[in-house]
N, C-alpha and C positions, 0 to 999 in steps of 0.2 A: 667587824664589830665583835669585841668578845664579852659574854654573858655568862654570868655564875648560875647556871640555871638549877644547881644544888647541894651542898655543904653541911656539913658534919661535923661533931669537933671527935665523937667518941664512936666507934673510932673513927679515926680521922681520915674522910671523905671528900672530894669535890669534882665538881660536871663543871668541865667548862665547853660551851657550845659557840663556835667563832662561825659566821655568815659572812660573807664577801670578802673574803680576806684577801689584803696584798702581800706579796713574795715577802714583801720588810716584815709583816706582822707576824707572817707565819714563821721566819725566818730567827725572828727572835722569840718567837713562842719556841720552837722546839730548841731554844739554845737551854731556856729557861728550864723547861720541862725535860730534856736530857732527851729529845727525841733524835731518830736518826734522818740525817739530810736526808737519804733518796725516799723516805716515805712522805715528806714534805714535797720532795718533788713531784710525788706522786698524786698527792692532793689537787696541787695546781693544774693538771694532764685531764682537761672535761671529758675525754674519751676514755679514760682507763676504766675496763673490765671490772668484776666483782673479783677480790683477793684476797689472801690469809697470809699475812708474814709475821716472825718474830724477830724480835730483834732485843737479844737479853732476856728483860723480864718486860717487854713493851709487849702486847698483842696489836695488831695495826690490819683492819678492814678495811677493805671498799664496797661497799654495796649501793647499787643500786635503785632508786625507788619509780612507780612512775609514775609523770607529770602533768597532774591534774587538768595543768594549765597549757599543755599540747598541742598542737596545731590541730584541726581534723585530720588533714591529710599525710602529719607526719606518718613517718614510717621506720626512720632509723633508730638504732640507739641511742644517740647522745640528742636526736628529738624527743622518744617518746620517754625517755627518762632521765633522771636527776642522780648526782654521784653524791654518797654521804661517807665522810670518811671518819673512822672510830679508834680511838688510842686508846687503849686499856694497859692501866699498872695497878699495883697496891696502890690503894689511896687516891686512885686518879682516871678521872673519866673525860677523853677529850672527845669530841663531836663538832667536825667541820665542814661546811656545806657552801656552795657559791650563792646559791636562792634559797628564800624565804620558803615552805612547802605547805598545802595545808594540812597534811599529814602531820605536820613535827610536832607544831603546838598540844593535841591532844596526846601526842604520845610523847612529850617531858611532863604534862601531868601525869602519865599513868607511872612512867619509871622511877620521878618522884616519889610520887607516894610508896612505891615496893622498896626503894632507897630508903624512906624513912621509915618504913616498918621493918629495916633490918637486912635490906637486900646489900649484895656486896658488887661487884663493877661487872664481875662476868655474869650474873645473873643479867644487872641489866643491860650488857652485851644484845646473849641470847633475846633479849625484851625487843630493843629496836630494832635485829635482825628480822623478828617476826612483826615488827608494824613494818618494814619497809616491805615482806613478804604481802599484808596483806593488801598492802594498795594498789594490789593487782587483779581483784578480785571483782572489780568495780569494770575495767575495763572487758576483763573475760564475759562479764555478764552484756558489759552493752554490743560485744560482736555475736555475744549469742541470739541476743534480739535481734540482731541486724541479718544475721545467719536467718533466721526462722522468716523476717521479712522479707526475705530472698526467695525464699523455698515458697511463699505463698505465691510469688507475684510472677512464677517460673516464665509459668505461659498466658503471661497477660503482653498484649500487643503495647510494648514503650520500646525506647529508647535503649537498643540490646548495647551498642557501645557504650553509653554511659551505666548501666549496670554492670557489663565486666567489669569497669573499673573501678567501679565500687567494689564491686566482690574481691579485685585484687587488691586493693588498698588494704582492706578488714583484713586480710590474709599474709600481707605482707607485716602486718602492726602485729599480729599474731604469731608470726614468724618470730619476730622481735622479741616479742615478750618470752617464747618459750626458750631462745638464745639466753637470757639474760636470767631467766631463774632455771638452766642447766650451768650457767656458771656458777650461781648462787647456791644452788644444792652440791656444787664442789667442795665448796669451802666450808662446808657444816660439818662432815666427819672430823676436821680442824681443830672444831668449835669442843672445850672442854665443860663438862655441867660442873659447876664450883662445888658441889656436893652431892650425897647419891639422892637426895631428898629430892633433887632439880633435877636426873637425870630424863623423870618423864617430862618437865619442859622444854629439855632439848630435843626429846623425843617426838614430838607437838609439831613440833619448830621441823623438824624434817619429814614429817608424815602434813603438813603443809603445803611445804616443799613440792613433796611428791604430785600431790592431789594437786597445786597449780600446772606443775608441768604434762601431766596425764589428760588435765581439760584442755590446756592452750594445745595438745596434741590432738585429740578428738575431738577437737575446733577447726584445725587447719584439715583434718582430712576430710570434713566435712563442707567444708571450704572450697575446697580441692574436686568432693566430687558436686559440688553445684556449679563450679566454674568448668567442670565438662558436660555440665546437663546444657548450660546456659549455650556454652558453645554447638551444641547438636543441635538445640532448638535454631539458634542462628542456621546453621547451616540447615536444616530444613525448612526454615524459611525460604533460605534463598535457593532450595534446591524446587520450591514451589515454584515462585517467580518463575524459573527457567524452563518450569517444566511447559507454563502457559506461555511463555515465548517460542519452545518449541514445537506446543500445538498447533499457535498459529502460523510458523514457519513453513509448517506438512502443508496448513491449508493453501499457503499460497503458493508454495513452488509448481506443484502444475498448473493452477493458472495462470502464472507467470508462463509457464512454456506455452500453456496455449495463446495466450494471448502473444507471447511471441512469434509464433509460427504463423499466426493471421496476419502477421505486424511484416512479416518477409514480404521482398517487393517479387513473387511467380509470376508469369507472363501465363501459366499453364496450374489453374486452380480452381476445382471444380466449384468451391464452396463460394468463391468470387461473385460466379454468373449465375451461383443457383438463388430462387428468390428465396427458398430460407435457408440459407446460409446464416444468414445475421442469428437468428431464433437458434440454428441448430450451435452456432458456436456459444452462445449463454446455457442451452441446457445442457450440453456435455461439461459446461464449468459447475453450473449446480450438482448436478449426479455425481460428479467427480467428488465435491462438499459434502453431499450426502454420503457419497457410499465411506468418506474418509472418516467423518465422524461416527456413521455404523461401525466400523474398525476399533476406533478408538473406546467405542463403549463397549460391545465385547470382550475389550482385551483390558476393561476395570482402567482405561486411563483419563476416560471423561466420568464425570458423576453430572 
């Protein structure tokens, strides 16, 4: 579907923003529009990267946004975000996208309106560069929350395999995100300010930039070291378990022997015909109990 989402007569301006498009439509849009085939092929590719090419007097982006509407458990790129691809000439703003977003709608009001107070294409370029930057800003926060939810709940007695996975999910989407706005901070020194007056918007635009990729980075190593706190805790867990298993393994191996040596068929056994026998084989297994556990708490292994 293609939508005039803004036009001009003086000077002469127009946005055209196409959603769902088929190969035919696009195919004949850019015959119309004088674009070049491989950035139309380019369009149609859900996986391609964020990119800067010229081609004449055409500027042509890809950038990607992320999507709201995401699975939880995504993780990849072409899950956790959405491709918008941008055609800039004199006179002419193209913007083309597979899905609906809900990002876009507020932000064709906003370029609108800087369009009609005068703005020209690469202004508002630089404009959707930076809403598509900022719809990331949403997600950083909710793995920050999830991050600190983490960190309270370290050494609370749950479910330690389904928190690693948790923890690696939130870190693997963080991965992601900081992949896809290092691509996107590539393609900015590309990006020209249409005047010096814009220069500190484009300057905004990459001290943005920055500041997403510095968080999503001191995100993941934070990440990073709770998913080895998380694992030590594991493993100290299970280094308890063992430890009471092989407390009571001490306890029983000599009375396993004695009771095995009782258990031999002798012909010649004094403890056999003596009358306490019986008595004296229980109190050498006690004493033996006791004196292992006096051992063990001297040397700080029982509390």
């Amino acid at each position: 579907m293609i939508t005039t989402v803004f036009e001009r007569d003086e000077p002469s301006f127009i946005w055209l923003d196409v959603c769902e498009p088929t190969k035919q439509e696009l195919t004949r849009l850019a015959a119309e529009q004088g674009l070049h085939p491989n950035a139309v092929e380019d369009c149609l590719d859900p996986e391609h990267l964020p990119k800067h090419e010229r081609f004449g007097d055409v500027t042509f982006l890809i950038v990607r946004a992320f999507d709201e509407l995401a699975a939880a458990d995504a993780t990849s790129a072409q899950q956790l975000t959405r491709k918008l691809a941008i055609f800039r000439r004199e006179g002419l703003l193209l913007t083309i996208h597979r899905k609906e977003q809900p990002y876009l709608e507020p932000l064709r009001r906003t370029v609108s309106a800087a369009l009609a107070a005068g703005g020209n294409g690469m202004q508002a370029v630089i404009d959707l560069v930076s809403g598509v930057l900022e719809t990331y800003w949403k997600p950083l926060e909710t793995a920050e929350a999830a991050t600190s939810s983490f960190e309270e709940g370290l050494f609370e007695r749950r479910d330690v395999k389904r928190i690693i996975q948790q923890i690696y999910t939130v870190k693997r989407r963080i991965t992601t995100i900081r992949w896809i706005v290092r691509h996107t901070l590539e393609i900015l020194p590309k990006l020209r300010a249409p005047s010096e007056s814009a220069a500190p918007v484009l300057q905004d635009l990459k001290e943005t930039g920055d500041s997403l990729y510095f968080a999503a980075d001191e995100l993941l190593e934070d990440l990073n070291n709770l998913l080895n706190h998380q694992l030590s805790v594991a493993a100290h867990d299970t280094n308890d378990v063992m430890r009471v298993l092989t407390i009571f393994s001490v306890f029983f191996m000599p009375l396993t022997f004695i009771v095995g040596v009782y258990g031999m068929n002798f012909h010649h056994m004094p403890e056999l015909t003596w009358h306490y026998g019986y008595p004296f084989a229980f109190g050498l297994m006690f004493v033996t109990v006791v004196g292992i556990g006096l051992w063990f708490r001297s040397k700080g292994w029982m509390k």
